[in-house]
Each structure stands twice: as structure tokens, then as C-alpha cells.
mmCIF file of the C-alpha atoms, coordinates in Angstrom:
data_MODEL
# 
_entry.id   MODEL 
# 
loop_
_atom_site.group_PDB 
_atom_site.id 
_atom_site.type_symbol 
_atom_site.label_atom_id 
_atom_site.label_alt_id 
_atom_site.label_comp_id 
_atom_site.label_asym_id 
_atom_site.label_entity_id 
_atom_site.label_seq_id 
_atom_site.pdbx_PDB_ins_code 
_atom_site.Cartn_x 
_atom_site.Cartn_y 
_atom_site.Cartn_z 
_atom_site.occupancy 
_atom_site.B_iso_or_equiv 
_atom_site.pdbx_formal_charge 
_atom_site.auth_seq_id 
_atom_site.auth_comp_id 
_atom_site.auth_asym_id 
_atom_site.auth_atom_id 
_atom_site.pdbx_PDB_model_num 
ATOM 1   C CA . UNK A 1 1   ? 86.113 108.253 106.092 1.00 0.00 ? 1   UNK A CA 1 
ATOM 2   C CA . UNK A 1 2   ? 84.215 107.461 102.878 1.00 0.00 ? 2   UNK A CA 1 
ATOM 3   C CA . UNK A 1 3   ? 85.330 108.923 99.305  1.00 0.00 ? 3   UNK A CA 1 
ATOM 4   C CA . UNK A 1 4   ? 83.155 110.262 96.734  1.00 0.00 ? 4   UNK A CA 1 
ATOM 5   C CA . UNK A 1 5   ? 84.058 107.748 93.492  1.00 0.00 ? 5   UNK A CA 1 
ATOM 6   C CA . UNK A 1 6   ? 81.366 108.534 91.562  1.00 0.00 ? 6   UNK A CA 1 
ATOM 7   C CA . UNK A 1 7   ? 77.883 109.747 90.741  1.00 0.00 ? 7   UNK A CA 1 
ATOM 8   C CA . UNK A 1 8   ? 74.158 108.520 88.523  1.00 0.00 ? 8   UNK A CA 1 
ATOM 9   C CA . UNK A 1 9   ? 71.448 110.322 87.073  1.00 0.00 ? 9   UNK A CA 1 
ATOM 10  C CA . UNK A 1 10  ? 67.848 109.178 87.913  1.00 0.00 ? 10  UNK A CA 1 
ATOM 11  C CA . UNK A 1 11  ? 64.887 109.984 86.794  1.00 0.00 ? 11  UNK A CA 1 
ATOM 12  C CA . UNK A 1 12  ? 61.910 110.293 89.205  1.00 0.00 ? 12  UNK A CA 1 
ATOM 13  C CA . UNK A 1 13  ? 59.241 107.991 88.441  1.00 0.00 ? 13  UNK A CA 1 
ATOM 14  C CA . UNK A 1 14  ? 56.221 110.243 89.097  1.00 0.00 ? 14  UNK A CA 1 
ATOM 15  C CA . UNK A 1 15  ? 57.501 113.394 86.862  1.00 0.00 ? 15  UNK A CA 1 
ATOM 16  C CA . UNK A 1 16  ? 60.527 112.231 84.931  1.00 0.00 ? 16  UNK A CA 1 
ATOM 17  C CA . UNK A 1 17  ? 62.745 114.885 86.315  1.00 0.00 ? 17  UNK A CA 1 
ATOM 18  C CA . UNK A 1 18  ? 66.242 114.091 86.394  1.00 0.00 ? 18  UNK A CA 1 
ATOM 19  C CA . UNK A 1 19  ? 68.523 113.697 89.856  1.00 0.00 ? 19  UNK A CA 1 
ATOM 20  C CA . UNK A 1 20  ? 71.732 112.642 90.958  1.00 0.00 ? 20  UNK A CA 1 
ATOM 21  C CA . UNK A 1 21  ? 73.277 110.639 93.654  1.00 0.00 ? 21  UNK A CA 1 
ATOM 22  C CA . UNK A 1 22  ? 76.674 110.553 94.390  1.00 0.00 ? 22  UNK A CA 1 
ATOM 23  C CA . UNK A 1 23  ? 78.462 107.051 94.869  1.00 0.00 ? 23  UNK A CA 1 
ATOM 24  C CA . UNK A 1 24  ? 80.359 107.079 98.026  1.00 0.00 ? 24  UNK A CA 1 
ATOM 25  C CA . UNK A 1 25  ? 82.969 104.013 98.861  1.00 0.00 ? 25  UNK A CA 1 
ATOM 26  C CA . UNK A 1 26  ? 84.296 103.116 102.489 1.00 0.00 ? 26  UNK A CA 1 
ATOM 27  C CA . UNK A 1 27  ? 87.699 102.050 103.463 1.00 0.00 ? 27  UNK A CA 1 
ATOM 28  C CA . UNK A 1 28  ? 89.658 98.180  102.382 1.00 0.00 ? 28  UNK A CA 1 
ATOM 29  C CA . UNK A 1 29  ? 87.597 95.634  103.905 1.00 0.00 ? 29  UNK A CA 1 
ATOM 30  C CA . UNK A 1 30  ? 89.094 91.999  104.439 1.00 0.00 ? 30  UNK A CA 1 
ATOM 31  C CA . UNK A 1 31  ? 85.978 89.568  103.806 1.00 0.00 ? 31  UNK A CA 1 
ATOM 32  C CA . UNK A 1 32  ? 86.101 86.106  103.870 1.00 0.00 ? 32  UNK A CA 1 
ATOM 33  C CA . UNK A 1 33  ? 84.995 84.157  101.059 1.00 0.00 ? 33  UNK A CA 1 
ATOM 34  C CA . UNK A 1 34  ? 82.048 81.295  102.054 1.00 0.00 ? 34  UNK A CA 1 
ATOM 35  C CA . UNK A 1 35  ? 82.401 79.497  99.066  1.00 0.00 ? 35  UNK A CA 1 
ATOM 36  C CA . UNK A 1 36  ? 86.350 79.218  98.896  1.00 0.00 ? 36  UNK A CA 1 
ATOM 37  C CA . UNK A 1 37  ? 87.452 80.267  102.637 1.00 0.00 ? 37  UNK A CA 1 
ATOM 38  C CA . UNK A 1 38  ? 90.191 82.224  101.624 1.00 0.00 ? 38  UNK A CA 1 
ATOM 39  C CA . UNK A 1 39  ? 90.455 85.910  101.887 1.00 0.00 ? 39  UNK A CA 1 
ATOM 40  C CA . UNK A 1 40  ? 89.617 89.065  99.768  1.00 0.00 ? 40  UNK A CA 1 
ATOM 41  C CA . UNK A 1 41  ? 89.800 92.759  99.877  1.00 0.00 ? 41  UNK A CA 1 
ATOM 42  C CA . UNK A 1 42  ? 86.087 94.812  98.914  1.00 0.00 ? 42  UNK A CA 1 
ATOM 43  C CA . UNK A 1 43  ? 85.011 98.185  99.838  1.00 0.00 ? 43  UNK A CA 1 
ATOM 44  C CA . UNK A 1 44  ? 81.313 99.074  100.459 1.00 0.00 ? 44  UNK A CA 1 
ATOM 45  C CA . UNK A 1 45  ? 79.905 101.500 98.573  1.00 0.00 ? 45  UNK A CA 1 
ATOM 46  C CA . UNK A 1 46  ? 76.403 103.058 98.743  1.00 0.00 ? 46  UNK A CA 1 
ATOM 47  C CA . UNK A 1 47  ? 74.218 105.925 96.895  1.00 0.00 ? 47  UNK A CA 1 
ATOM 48  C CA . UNK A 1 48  ? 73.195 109.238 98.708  1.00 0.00 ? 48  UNK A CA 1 
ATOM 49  C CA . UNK A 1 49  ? 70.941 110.785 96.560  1.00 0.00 ? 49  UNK A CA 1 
ATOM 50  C CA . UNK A 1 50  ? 71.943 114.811 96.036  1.00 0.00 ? 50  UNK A CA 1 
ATOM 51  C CA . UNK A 1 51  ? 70.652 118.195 94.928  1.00 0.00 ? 51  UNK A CA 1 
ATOM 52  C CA . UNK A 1 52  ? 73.931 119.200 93.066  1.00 0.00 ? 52  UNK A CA 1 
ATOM 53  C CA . UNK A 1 53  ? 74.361 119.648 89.310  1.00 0.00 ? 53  UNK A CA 1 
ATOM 54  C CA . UNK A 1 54  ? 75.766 117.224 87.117  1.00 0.00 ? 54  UNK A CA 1 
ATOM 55  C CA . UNK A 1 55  ? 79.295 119.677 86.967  1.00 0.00 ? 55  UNK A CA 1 
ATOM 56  C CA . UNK A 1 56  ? 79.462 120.282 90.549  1.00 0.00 ? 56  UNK A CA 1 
ATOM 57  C CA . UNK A 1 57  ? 78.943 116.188 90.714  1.00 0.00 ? 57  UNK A CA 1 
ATOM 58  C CA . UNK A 1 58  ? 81.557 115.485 88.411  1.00 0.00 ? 58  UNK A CA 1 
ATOM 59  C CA . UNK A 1 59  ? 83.836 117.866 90.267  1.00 0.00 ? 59  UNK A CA 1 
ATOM 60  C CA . UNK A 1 60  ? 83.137 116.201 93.806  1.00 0.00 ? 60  UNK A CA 1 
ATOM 61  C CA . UNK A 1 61  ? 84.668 113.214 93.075  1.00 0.00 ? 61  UNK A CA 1 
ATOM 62  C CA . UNK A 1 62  ? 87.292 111.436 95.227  1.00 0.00 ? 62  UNK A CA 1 
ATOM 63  C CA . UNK A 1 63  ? 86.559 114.550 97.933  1.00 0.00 ? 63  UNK A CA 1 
ATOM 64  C CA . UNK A 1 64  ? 86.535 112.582 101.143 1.00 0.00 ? 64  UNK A CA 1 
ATOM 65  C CA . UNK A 1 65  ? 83.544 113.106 103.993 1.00 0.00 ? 65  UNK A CA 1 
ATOM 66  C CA . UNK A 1 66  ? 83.786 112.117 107.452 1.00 0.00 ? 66  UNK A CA 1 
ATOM 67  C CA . UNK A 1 67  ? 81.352 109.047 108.149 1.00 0.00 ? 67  UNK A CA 1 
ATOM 68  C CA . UNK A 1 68  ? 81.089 105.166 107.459 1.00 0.00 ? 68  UNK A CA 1 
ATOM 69  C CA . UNK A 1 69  ? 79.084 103.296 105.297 1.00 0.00 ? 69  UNK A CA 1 
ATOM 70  C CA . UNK A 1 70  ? 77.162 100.541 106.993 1.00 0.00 ? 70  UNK A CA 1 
ATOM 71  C CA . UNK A 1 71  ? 74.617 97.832  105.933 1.00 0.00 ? 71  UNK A CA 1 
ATOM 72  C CA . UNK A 1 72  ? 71.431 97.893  107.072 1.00 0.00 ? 72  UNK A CA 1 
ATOM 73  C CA . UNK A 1 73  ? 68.684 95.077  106.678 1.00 0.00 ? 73  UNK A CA 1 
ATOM 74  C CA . UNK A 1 74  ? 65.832 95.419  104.165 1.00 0.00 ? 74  UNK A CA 1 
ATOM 75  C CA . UNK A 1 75  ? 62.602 93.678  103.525 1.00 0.00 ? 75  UNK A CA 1 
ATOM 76  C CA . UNK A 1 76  ? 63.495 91.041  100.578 1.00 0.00 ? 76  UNK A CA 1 
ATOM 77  C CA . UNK A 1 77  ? 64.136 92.713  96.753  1.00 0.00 ? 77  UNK A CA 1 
ATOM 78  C CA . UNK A 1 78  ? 65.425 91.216  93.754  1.00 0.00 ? 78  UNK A CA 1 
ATOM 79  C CA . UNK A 1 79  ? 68.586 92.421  92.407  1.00 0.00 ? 79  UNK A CA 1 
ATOM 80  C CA . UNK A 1 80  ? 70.214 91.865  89.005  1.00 0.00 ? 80  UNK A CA 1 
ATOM 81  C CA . UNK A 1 81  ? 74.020 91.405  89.001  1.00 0.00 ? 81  UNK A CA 1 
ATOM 82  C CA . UNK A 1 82  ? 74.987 93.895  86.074  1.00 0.00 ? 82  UNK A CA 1 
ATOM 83  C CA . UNK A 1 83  ? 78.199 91.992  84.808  1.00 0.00 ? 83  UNK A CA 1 
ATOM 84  C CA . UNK A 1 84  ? 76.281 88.529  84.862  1.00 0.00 ? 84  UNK A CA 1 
ATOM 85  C CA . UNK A 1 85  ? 72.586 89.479  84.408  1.00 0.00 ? 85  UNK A CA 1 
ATOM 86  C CA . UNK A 1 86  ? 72.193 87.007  87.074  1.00 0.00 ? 86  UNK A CA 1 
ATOM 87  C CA . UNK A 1 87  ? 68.938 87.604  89.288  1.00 0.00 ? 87  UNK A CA 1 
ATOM 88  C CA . UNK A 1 88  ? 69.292 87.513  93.280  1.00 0.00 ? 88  UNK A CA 1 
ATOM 89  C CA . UNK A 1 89  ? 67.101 88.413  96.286  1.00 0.00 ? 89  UNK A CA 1 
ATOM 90  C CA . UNK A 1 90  ? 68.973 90.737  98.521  1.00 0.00 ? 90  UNK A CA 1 
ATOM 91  C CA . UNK A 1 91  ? 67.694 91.479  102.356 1.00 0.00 ? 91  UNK A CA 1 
ATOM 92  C CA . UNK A 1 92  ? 70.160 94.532  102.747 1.00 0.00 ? 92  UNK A CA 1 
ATOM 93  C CA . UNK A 1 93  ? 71.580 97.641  101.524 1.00 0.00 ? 93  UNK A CA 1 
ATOM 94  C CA . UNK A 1 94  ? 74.751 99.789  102.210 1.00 0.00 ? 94  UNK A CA 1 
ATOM 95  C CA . UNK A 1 95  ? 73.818 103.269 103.464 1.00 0.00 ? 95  UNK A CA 1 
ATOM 96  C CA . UNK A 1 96  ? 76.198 106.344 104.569 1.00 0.00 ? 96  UNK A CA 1 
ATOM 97  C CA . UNK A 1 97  ? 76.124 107.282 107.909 1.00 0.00 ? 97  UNK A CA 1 
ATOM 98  C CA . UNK A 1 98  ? 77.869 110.661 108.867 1.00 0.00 ? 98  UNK A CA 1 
ATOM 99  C CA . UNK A 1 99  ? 79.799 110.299 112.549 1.00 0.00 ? 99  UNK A CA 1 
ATOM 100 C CA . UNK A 1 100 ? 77.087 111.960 114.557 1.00 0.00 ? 100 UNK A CA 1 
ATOM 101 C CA . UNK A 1 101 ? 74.733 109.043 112.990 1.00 0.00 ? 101 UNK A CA 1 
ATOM 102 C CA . UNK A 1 102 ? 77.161 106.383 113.542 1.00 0.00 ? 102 UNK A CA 1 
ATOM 103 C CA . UNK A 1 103 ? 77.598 107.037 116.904 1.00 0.00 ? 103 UNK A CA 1 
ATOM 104 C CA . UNK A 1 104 ? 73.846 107.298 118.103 1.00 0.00 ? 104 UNK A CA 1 
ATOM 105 C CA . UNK A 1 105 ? 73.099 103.564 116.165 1.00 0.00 ? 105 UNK A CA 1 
ATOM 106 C CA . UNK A 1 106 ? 76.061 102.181 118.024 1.00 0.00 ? 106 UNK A CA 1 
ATOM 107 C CA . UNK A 1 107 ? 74.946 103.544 121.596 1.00 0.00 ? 107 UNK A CA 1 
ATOM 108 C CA . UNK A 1 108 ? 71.916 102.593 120.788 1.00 0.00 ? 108 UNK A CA 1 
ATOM 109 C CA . UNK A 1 109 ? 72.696 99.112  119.777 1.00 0.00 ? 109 UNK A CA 1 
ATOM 110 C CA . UNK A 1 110 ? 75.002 99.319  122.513 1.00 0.00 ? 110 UNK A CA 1 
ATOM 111 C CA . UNK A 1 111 ? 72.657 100.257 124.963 1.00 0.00 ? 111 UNK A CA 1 
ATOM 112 C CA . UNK A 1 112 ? 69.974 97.656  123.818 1.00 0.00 ? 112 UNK A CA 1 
ATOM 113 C CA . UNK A 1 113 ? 72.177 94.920  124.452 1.00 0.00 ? 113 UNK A CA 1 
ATOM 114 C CA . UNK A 1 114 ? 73.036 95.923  127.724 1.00 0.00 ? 114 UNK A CA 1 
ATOM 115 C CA . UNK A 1 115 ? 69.327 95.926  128.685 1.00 0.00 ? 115 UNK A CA 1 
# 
């Protein structure tokens, strides 16, 4: 299950018309840390972009959907870290997968390995 935590307004670069996404977040994640060792608790999130109004945005939030969010690999981008302005290239993303989705790339995956 994912949760709908938030949502952002874009604007499209080729017309400047605006559009939302809403900001979906997975369950608590244990991660450990590779600089420390030690354990901490995260949750993905990711951005599915949407067709809704800003209201009916606003009034989706912390509805929960059926699905997972999963990272996927990317070619390279460079990323700035809002809270430290601190540039980083990043080789993934986090993108929502409904169930139906989720389980086709696992049997998939699945299957590849087999062969």
C-alpha cells in the first residue's frame, strides 16, 4: 500500500500550462546506513503525475492506493539536495507501481533468472 502525502504544481516546458502530480510514500523501510552501519527507518516516495485539480489534489491526500513504490535505474542526472543545496549524480528514481504492475516485473525478473 502506498499513501497519498502530498502533491506539486508543474509547469510544462513547451506551453507553460500548469499540472500536478501527486506525492505518493510507501510503507517503514529499515535501511542500513554505509557510512555509520547502524540502522534507520525511510519511506520511498515518488511523483505520479495527475489530471486532477488543485482542490480535488488537496483533498486526496493520505487516501491510500493499492501498489508499491519501487526504484528503478536511470541513465546518470544531477540532483540538488534541497535542504543542503548540495549537487549529486543520481542513476535511479522511485516510481509507483500498481499490483498488477508489480507482479508482471517480478515474474518477469523472476522468470529471467530462471533462464
Amino acid at each position: 500500500m502506498v499513501t497519498i502525502v502530498d502533491y506539486k504544481t508543474y509547469q510544462r516546458e513547451g506551453d507553460g500550462t500548469e499540472f500536478h502530480a501527486l506525492i505518493v510514500q510507501g510503507g517503514l523501510e529499515v535501511v542500513k546506513s554505509k557510512t555509520t552501519n547502524k540502522n534507520y527507518f525511510t519511506a520511498k516516495t515518488a511523483r505520479v503525475a495527475c489530471t486532477f485539480s488543485e482542490e480535488t489534489c488537496k483533498q486526496l491526500i493520505g487516501t491510500e492506493l493499492p501498489g508499491r513504490i519501487q526504484k528503478v535505474t536511470t541513465t546518470p542526472y544531477e540532483y540538488v539536495i534541497p535542504e543542503t543545496g548540495e549537487m549529486v549524480t543520481l542513476s535511479h528514481r522511485n516510481e509507483y507501481l500498481s499490483d498488477e504492475e508489480a507482479i508482471i516485473k517480478d515474474h518477469v525478473v523472476n522468470q529471467e533468472l530462471v533462464e
